[in-house]
C-alpha positions in Angstrom: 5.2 12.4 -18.8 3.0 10.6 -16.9 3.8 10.0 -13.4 2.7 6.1 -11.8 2.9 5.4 -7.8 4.9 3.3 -6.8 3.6 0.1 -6.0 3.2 -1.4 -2.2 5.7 -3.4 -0.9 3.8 -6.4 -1.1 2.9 -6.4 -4.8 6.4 -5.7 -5.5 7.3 -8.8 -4.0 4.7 -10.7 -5.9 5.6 -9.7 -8.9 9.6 -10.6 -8.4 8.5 -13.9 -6.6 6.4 -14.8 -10.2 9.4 -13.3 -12.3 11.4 -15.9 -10.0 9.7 -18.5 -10.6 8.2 -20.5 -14.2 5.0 -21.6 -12.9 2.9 -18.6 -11.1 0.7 -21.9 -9.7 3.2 -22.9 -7.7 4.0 -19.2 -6.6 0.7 -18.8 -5.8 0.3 -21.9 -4.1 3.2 -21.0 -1.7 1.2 -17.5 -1.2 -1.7 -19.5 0.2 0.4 -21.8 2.6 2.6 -19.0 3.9 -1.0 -17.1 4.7 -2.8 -19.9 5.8 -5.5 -19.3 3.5 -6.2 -23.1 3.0 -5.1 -26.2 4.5 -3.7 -28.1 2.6 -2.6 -25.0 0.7 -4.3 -26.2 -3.0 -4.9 -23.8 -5.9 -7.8 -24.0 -8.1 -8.3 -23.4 -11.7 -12.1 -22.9 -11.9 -12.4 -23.0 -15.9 -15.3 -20.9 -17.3 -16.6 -24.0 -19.3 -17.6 -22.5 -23.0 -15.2 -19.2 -22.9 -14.2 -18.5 -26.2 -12.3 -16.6 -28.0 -10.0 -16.9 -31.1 -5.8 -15.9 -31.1 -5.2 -12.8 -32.3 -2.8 -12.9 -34.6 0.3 -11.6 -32.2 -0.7 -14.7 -30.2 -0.2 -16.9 -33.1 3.4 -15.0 -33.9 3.9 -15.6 -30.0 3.1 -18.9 -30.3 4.8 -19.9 -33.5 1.4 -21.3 -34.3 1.5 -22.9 -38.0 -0.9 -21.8 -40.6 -4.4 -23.9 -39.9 -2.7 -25.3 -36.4 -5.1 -25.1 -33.8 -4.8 -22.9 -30.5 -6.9 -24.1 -27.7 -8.7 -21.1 -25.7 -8.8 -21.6 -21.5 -10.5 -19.1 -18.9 -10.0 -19.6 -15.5 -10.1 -18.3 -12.1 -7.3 -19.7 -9.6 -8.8 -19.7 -6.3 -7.1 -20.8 -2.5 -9.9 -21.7 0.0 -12.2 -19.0 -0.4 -10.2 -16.2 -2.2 -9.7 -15.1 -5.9 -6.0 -15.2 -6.7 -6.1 -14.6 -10.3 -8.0 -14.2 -13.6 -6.3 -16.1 -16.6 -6.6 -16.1 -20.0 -4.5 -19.1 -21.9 -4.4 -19.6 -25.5 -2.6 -23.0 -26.1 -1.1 -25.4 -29.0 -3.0 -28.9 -27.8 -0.4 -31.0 -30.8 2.0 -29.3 -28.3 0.6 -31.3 -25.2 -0.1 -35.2 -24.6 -3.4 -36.1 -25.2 -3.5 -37.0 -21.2 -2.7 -33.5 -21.0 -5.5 -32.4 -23.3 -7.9 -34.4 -21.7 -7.2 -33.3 -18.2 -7.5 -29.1 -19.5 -11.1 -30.0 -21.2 -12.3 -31.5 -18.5 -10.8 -30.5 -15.0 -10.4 -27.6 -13.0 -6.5 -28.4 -12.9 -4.6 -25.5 -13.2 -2.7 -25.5 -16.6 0.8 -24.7 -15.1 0.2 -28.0 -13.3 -0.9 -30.0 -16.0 2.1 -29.2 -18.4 4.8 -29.6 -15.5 6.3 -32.9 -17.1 7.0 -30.4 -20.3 9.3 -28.4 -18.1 8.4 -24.9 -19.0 9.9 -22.1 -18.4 8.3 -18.2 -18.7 9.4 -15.4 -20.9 7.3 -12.3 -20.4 6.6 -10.3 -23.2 5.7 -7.1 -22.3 6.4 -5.2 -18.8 4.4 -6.2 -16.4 1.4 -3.8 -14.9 1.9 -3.1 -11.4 -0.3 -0.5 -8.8 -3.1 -0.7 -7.5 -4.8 1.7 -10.0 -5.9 -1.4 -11.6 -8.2 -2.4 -9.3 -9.6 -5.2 -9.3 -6.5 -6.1 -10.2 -2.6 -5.4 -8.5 -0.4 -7.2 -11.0 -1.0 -7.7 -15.1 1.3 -10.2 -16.8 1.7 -11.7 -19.8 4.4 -14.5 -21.1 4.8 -17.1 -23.3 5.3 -20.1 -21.5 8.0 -22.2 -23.8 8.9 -26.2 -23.4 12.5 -28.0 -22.6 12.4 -28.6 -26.3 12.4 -24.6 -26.8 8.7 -24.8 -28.7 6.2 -22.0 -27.2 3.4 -24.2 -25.9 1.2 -21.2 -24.1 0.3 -17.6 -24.3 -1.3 -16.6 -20.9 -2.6 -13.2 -19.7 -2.9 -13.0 -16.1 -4.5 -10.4 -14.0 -3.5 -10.6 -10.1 -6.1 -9.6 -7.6 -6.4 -7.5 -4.8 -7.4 -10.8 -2.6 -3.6 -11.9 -2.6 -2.2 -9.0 -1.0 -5.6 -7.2 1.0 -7.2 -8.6 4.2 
């Protein structure tokens, strides 16, 4: 059996406050403002323009992704003034999403969670989140499908939580 520390305090409560909550934007929007990290307290999705890289098949099951339908591929970093919150990877179904919506993901630094808002999304994580700080860079590892009020999966995401949110 292998034995894992216990995570600090604080990334506990990150984790619980993003299981609490459907859009980890918003969660870690309220991080920033609490901290005072920025003013006004805005997270940024800085897309790495040109990432690619195909579904793997599980994300297609996650999905629910018909044969041939496309999946959209998004990288960004989500930033608060000048610290790195997260790392995301998003696989997403654009015939899932307005074309507004579309538009705004291929060509803005909006974070995703903020552009599908008006889908009313909820998460559902599948698989247990990685917590500890022997993960460094990273404190927290989740992944969840994020699904729409109509019950379709629109989203795969992988996120990997930084040190930034809970050092300094």
């Amino acid at each position: 059996m292998i034995l894992t520390p216990e995570p600090p305090p604080i990334v506990s409560r990150l984790a619980a406050d993003l299981a609490a909550h459907d859009s980890a934007t918003e969660v870690l929007r309220r991080w920033c403002a609490r901290r005072g990290w920025a003013n006004p307290p805005v997270v940024h999705a800085v897309r790495e323009v040109g990432a690619a890289r195909p579904a793997t098949p599980q994300i297609r099951r996650w999905l629910d992704a018909a044969p041939g339908e496309r999946v959209a591929y998004r990288r960004v970093k989500l930033t608060c003034g000048d610290r790195l919150l997260s790392e995301a990877d998003n696989w997403y179904l654009p015939n899932r999403l307005t074309r507004a919506m579309n538009q705004m993901l291929d060509s803005t630094d909006t974070p995703f969670g903020v552009v599908a808002r008006p889908l009313r999304f909820h998460r559902q994580p599948v698989a247990v989140p990685s917590v500890g700080r022997a993960a460094l860079p990273y404190v927290l590892r989740q992944r969840a499908v994020l699904v729409g009020a109509d019950g379709r999966p629109i989203s795969f995401v992988r996120e990997n939580y930084t040190v930034e949110l809970v050092g300094r």
